[in-house]
C-alpha positions as CSV (number, residue, x, y, z in Angstrom):
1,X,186.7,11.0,52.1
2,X,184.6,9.8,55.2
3,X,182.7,10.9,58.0
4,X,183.3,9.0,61.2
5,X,183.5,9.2,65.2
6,X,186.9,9.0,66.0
7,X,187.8,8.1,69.6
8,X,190.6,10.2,71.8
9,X,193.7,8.1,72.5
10,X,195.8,10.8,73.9
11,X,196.3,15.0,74.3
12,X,199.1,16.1,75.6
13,X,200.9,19.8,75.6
14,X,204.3,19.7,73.3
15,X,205.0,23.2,74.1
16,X,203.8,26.6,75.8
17,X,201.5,26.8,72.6
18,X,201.2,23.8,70.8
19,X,199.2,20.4,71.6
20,X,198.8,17.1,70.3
21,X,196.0,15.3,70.0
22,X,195.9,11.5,68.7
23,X,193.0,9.6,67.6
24,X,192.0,6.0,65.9
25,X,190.9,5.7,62.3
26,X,191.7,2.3,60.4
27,X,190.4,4.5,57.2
28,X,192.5,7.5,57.4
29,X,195.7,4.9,57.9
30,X,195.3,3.7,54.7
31,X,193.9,6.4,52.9
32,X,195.9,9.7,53.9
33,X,198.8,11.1,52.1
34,X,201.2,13.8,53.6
35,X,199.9,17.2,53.6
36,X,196.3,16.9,53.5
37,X,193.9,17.6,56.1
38,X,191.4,16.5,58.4
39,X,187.9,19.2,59.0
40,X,187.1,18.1,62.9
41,X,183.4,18.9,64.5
42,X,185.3,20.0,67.9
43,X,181.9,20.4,70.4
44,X,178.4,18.4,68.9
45,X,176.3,20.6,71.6
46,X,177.5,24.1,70.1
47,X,175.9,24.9,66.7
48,X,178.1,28.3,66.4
49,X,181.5,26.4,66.5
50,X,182.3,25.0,62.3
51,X,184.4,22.5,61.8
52,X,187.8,23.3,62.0
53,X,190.8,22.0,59.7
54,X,193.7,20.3,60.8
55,X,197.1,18.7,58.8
56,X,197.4,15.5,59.4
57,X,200.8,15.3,61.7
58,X,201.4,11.9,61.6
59,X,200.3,8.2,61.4
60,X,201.4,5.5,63.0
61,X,200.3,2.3,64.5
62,X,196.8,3.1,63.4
63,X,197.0,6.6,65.1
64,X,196.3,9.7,63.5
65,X,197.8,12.8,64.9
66,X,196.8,16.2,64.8
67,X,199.2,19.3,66.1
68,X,197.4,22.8,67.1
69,X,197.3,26.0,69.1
70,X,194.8,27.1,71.2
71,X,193.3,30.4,69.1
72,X,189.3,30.5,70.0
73,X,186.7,28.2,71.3
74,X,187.3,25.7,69.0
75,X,190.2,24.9,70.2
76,X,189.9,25.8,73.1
77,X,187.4,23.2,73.7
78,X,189.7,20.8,71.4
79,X,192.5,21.3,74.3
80,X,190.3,20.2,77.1
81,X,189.2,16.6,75.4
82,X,189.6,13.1,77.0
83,X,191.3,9.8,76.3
84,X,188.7,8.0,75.4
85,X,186.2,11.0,74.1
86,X,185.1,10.8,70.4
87,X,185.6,13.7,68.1
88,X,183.8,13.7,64.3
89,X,186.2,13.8,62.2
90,X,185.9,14.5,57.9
91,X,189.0,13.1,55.7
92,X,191.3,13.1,54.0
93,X,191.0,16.2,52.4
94,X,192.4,18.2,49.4
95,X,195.4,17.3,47.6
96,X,198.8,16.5,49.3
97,X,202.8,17.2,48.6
98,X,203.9,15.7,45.5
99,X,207.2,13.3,46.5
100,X,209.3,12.2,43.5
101,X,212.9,11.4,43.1
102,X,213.9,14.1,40.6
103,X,216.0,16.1,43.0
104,X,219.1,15.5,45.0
105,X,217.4,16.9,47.9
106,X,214.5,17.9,50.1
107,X,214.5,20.8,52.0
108,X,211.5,21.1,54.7
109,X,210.8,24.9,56.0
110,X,208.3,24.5,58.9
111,X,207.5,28.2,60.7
112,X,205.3,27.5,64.5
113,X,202.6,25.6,64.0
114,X,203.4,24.9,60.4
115,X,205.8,22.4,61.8
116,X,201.8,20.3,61.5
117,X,202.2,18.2,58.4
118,X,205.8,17.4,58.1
119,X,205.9,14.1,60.5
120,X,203.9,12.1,58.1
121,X,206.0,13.8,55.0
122,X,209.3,12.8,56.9
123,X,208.1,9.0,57.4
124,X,207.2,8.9,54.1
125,X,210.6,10.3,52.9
126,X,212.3,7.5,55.1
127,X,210.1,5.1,53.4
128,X,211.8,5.9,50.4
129,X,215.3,6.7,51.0
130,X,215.3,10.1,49.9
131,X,217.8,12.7,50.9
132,X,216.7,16.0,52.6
133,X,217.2,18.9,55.4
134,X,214.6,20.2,57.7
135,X,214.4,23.9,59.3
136,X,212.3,25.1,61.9
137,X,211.7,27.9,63.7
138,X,209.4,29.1,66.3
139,X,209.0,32.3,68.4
140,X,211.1,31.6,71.3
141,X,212.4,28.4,73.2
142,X,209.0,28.3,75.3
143,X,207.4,27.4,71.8
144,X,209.6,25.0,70.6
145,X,208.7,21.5,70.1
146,X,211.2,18.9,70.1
147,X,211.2,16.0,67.9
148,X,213.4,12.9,69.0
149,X,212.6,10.6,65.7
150,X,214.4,12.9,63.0
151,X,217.3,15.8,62.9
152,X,216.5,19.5,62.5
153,X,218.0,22.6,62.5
154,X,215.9,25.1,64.8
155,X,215.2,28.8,64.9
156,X,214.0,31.1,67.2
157,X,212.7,34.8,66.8
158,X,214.4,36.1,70.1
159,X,217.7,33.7,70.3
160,X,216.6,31.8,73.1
161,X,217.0,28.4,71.3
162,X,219.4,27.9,68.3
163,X,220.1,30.5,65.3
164,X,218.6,33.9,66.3
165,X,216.0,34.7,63.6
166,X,213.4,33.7,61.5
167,X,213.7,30.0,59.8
168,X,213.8,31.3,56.5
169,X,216.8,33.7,57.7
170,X,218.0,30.6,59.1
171,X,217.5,28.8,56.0
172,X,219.2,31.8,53.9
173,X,222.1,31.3,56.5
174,X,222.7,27.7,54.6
175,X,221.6,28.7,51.3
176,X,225.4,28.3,49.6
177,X,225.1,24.5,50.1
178,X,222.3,24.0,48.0
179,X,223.7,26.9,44.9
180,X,223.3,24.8,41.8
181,X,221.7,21.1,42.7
182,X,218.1,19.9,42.1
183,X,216.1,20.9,45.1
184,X,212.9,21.3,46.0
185,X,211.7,22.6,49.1
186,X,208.4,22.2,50.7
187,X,207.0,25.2,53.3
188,X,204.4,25.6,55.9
189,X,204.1,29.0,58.4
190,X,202.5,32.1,58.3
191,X,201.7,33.9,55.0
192,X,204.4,36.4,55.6
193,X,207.2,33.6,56.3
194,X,205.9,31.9,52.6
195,X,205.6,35.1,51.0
196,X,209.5,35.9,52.2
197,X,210.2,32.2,50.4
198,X,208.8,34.1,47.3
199,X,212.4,35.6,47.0
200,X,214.4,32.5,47.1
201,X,212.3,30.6,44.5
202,X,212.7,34.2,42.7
203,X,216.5,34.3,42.5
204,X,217.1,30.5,42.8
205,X,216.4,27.5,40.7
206,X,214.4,26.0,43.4
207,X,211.2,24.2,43.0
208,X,208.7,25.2,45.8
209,X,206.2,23.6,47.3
210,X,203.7,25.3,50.0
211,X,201.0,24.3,52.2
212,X,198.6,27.1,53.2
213,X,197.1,27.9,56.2
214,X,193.8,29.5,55.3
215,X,190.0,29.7,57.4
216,X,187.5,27.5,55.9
217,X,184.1,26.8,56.7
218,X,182.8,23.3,54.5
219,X,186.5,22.3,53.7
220,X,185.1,20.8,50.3
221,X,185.0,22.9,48.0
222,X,181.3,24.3,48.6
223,X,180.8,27.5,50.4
224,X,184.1,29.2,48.0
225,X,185.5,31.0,51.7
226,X,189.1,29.8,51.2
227,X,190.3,31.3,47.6
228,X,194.4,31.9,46.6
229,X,194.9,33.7,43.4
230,X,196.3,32.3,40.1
231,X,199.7,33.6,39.2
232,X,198.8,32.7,35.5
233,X,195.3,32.3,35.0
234,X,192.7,34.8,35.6
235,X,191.0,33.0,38.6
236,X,191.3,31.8,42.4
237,X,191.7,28.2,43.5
238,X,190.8,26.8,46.6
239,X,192.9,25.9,49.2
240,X,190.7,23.1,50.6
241,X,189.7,21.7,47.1
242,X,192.6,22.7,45.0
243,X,195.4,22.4,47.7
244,X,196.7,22.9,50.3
245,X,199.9,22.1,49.1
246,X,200.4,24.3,45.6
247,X,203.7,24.7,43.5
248,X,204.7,28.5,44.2
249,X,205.1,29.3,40.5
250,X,201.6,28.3,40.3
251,X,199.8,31.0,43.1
252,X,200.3,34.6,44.3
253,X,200.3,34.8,48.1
């Protein structure tokens, strides 16, 4: 983990709600792993405005990229940065998704903006030759981003883009071909889309893997403001110490 001033290489609008915002950091290259998270000091002359957390998207030729909506002044200020700004940026943190080459296949469940981490996790899946699918889904085609680097089957709430519905509907839609082979799937959206994942991992032999979206104010572990409930244990982790990628079997959402 490391404080530094990162400097803006490029922001640009992927969608009616989502940005992307790259950055150089020689240390975060070699040190990040997919599915942890950057905590980013968005506006130096506003004491009110914490740090806010971000997944790391991607990396790539010594770029780090972030993905985000515009929800309050954070990032609202966030969305009106400059090439060549500097933004203070704290990472890696918390623990990432755990890639091995026990199953016959991935499965990647990204819901709006939880679409964040899984550019990194892809490369990294290239990297080492292993098999999967990836769903998304977003709101409507206004909110879609479109990837050109990998395949995906997309989603939208209204029909407007793709299969009508939700992307774990869509998901349930293509459930048979996965009955009975090693998966694992690994999930990022709203708590409601990753508590409807609860069912699946329920009434399949599935292992899950989620990364939460939670407020968080230190992003270390400190001020205790992010907690997830045990599902065995009498106790909460925390999502920015403890995850925020967590086996489901392991938390209640």
């Amino acid at each position: 983990m490391k404080d530094e001033k990162c400097i803006i290489t490029e922001l640009k609008k992927l969608s009616h709600t989502i940005y992307s915002l790259k950055f150089q950091s020689n240390y975060l290259m070699i040190n990040s792993i997919p599915g942890q998270f950057l905590n980013i000091k968005i506006d130096n002359t506003s004491p009110q405005i914490l740090r806010r957390p971000f997944s790391i998207s991607d990396i790539k030729n010594n770029e780090i990229e972030i993905l985000f909506n515009v929800v309050g002044k954070g990032t609202a200020s966030l969305a009106m940065k400059k090439e060549g700004e500097y933004i203070d940026v704290l990472g890696p943190l918390g623990n990432g998704f755990k890639l091995n080459n026990d199953y016959e296949k991935f499965i990647i469940l990204g819901g709006g903006i939880g679409i964040a981490p899984f550019p990194f996790l892809i490369r990294k899946l290239n990297e080492k030759k292993i098999k999967y699918d990836i769903f998304f889904g977003f709101r409507n085609v206004n909110d879609v981003v479109k990837f050109k680097e990998f395949h995906y089957e997309l989603s939208t709430d209204d029909g407007s883009l793709g299969f009508k519905g939700n992307v774990i509907e869509l998901f349930l839609s293509r459930l048979d071909i996965y009955k009975d082979r090693r998966v694992k799937i690994f999930a990022c959206g709203p708590n409601k889309m990753l508590k409807n994942l609860e069912k699946i991992y329920q009434n399949n032999d599935f292992d899950v893997e989620v990364s939460i979206e939670s407020y968080m104010a230190c992003g270390i572990g400190i001020c205790q403001g992010c907690p997830v409930q045990s599902r065995n244990e009498n106790k909460n982790y925390l999502v920015c110490k403890d995850g925020p990628c967590f086996n489901l079997k392991d938390i209640i959402l």
